[in-house]
TORKE-729361 format. One record per residue: residue in three letters; x, y, z of N, C-alpha, C, CB in turn. Coordinates in pm, whole numbers, padded with zeros to 5 digits, always signed. Glycine has a CB too. Layout:
<rs>
AlaXYZXYZXYZXYZ ...
</rs>
This chain:
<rs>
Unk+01645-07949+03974+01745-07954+03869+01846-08063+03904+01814-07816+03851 Unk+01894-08145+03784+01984-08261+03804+02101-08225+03861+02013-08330+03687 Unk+02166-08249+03895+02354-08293+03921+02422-08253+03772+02390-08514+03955 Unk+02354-08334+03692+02380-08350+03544+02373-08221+03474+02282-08445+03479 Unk+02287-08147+03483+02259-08092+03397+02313-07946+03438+02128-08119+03366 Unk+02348-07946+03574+02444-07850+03672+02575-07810+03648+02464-07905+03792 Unk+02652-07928+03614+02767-07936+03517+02742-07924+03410+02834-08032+03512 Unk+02666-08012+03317+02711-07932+03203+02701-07761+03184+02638-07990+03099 Unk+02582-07680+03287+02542-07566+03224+02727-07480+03294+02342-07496+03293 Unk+02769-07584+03409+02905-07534+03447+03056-07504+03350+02934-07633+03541 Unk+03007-07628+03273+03110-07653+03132+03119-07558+03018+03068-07779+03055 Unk+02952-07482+03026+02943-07400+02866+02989-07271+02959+02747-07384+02753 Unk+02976-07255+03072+03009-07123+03104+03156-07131+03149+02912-07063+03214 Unk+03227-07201+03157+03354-07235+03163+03466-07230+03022+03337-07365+03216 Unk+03345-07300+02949+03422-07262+02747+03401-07119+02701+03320-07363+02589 Unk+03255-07092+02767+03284-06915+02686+03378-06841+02761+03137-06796+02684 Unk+03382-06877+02917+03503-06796+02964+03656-06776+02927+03512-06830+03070 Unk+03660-06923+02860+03809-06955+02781+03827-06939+02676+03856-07066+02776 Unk+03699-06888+02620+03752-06833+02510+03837-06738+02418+03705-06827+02494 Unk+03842-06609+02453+03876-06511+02408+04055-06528+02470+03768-06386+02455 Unk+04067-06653+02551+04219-06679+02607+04232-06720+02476+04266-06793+02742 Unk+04176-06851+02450+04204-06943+02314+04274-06842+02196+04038-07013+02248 Unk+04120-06800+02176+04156-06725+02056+04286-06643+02042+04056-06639+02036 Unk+04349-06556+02135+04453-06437+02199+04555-06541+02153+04450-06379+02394 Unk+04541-06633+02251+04653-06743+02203+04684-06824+02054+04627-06849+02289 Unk+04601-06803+02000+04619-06867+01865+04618-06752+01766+04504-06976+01829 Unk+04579-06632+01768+04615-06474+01741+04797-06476+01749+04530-06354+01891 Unk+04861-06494+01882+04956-06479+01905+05064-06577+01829+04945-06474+02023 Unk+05004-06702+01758+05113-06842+01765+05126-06752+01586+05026-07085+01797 Unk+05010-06726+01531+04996-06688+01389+05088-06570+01354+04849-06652+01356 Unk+05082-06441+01462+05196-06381+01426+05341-06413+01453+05180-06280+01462 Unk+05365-06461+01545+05479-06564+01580+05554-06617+01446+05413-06699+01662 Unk+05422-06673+01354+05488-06780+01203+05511-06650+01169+05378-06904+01072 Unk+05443-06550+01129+05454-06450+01014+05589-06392+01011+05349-06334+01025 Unk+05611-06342+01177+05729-06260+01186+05823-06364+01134+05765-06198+01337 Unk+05824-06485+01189+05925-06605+01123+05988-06570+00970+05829-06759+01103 Unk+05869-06611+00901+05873-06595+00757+05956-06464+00670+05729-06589+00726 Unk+05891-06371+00800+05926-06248+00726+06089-06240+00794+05806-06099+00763 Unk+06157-06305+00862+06278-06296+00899+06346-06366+00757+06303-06368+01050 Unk+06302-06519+00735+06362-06552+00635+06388-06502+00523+06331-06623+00617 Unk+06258-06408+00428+06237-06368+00375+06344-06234+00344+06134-06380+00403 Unk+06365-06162+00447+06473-06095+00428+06663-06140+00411+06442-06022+00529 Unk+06647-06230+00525+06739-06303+00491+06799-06337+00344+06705-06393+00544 Unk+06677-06397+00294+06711-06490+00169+06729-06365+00010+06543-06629+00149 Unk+06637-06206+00023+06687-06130-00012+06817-06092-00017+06638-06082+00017 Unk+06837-06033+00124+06982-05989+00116+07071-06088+00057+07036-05956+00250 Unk+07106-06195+00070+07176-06299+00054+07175-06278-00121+07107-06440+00132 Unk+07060-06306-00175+07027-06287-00284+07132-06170-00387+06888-06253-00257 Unk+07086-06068-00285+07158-05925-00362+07303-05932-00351+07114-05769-00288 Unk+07371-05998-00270+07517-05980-00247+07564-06090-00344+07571-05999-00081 Unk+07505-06180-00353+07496-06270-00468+07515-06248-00597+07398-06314-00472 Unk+07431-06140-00611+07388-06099-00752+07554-05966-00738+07162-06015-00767 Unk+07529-05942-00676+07673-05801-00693+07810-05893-00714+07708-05674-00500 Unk+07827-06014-00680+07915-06110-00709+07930-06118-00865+07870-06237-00645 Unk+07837-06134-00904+07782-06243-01019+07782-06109-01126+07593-06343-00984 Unk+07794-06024-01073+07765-05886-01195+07612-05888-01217+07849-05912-01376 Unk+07520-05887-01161+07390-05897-01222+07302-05800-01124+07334-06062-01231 Unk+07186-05752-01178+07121-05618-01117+07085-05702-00965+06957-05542-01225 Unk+07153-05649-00860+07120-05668-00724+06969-05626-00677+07221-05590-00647 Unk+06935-05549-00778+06774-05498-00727+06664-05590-00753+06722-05362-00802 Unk+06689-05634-00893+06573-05750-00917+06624-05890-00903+06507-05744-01067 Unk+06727-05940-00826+06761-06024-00706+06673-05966-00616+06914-06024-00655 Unk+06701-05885-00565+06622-05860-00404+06474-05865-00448+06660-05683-00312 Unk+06434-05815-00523+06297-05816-00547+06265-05975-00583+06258-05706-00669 Unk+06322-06047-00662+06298-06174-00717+06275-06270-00563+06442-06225-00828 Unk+06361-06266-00480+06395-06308-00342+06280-06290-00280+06506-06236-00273 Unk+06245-06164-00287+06119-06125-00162+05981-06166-00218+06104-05938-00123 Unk+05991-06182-00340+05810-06246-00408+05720-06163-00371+05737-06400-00346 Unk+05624-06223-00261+05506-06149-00275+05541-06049-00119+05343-06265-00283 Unk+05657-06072-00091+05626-05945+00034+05681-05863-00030+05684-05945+00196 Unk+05728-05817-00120+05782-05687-00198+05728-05549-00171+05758-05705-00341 Unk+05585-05558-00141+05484-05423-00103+05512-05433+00035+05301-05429-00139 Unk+05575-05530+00109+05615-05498+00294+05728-05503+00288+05573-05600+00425 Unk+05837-05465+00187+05980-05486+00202+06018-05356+00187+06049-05583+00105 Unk+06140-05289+00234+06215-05182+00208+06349-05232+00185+06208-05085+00311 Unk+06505-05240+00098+06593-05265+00093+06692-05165+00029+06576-05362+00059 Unk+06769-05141+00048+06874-05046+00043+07045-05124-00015+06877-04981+00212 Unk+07085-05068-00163+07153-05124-00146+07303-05009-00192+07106-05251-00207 Unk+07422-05058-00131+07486-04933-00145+07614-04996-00098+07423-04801-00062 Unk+07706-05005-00179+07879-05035-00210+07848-05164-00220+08015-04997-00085 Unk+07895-05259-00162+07905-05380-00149+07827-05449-00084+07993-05402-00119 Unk+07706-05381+00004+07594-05412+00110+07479-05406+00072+07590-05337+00216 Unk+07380-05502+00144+07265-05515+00072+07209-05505+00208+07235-05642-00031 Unk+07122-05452+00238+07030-05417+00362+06893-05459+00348+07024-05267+00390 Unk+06844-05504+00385+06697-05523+00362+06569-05522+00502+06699-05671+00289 Unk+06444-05504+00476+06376-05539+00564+06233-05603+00519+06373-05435+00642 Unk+06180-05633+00633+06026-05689+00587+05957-05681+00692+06009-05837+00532 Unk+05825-05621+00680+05750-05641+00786+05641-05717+00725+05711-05518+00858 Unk+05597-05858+00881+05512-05923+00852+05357-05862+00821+05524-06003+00942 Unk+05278-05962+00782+05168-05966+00793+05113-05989+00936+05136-06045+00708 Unk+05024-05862+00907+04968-05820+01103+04873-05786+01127+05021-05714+01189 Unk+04817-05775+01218+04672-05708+01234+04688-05549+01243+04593-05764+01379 Unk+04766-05522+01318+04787-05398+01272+04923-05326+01217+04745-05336+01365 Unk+04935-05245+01148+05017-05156+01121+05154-05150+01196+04949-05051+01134 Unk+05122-05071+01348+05249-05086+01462+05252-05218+01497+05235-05000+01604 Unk+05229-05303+01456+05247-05473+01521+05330-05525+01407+05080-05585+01542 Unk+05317-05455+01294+05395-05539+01205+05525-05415+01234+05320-05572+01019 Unk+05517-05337+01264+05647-05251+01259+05710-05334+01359+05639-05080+01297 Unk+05669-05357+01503+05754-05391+01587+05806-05521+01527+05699-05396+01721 Unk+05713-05607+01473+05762-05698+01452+05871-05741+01322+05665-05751+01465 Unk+05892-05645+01197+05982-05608+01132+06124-05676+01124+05984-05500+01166 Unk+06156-05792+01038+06283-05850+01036+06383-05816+00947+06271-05965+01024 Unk+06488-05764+00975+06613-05679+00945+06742-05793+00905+06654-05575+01096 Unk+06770-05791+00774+06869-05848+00732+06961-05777+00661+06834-05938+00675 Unk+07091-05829+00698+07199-05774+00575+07319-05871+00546+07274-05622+00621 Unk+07358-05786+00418+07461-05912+00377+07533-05838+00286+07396-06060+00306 Unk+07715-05862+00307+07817-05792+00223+07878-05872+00121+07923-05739+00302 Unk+07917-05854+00004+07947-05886-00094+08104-05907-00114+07887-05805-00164 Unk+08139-05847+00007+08296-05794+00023+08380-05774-00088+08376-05883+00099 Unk+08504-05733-00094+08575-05675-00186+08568-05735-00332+08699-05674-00136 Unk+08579-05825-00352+08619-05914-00488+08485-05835-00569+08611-06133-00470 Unk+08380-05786-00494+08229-05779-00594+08309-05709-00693+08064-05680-00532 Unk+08386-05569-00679+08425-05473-00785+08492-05543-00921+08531-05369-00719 Unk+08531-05695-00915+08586-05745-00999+08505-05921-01043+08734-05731-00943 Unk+08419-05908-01016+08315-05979-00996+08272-06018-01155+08209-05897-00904 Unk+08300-05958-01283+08286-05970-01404+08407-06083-01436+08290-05828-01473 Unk+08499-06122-01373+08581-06222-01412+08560-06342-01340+08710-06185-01404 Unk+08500-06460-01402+08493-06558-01330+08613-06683-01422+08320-06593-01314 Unk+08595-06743-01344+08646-06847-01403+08597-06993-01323+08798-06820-01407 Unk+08587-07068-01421+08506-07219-01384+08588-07296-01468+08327-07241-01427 Unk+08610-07397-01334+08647-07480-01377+08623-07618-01419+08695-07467-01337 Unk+08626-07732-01513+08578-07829-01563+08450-07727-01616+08559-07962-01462 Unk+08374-07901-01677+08269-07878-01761+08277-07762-01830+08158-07881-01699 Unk+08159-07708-01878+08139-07563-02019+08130-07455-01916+07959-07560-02150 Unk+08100-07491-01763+08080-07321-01663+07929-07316-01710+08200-07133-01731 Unk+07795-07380-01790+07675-07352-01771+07606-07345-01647+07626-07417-01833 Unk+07642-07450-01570+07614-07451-01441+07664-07320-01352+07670-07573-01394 Unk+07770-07241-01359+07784-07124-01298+07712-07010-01314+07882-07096-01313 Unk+07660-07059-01422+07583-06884-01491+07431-06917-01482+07625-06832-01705 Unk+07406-06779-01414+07227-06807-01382+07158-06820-01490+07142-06690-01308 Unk+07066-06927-01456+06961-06942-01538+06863-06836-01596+06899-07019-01481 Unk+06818-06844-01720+06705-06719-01762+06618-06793-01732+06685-06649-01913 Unk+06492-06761-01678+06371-06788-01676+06276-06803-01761+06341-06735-01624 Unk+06238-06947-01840+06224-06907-01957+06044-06826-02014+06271-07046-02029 
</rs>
């Protein structure tokens, strides 16, 4: 048997050995993004809802509008002036997305209760008032 052909049969048994590292590792980078996402994602909810309690407008379908398609992995709570939210990523399993679960909140603080009086200044104020979707 060659030299040559010694190594390579050294090389394939060297790649299948590294494999299941590879993979683990690129398993790991993917939930890494997800949990990411799903941090923002709550974020940009809550934010959303305290927004909307500003603005006088239903804080719930803000939060829902916000969360898009993680809505079926979201739980949010909203109650006085606070908007709580969560999201768990997309996971392989169940307890992996629990642990991994990103928790946002955001207060509206006092002014929300009076939040029906705006006032804008210059231009007509179209620009202040949310858009309908048409």
């Amino acid at each position: 048997m060659s030299r040559r052909r010694r190594s390579a049969g050294q090389a394939t048994v060297e790649l299948v050995a590294l494999m299941p590292f590879v993979v683990l590792a690129v398993a790991a980078a993917v939930q890494v993004l997800a949990a990411g996402t799903a941090d923002e994602r709550a974020s940009a909810a809550a934010e959303a809802g305290a927004v909307a309690l500003l603005q006088n407008r239903d804080p719930k379908a803000a939060v829902q509008d916000a969360l898009g398609e993680a809505k079926d992995r979201a739980t949010f709570t909203i109650s006085g002036h606070r908007v709580h939210v969560t999201v768990r990523p997309r996971a392989f399993t169940r307890g992996l997305a629990e642990l991994l679960a990103a928790t946002s909140a955001a207060d509206a603080g006092e002014q929300a209760a009076s939040a029906a009086r705006t006032v804008v200044r210059g231009g007509d104020g179209d620009s202040a008032r949310p858009q309908d979707k048409p």
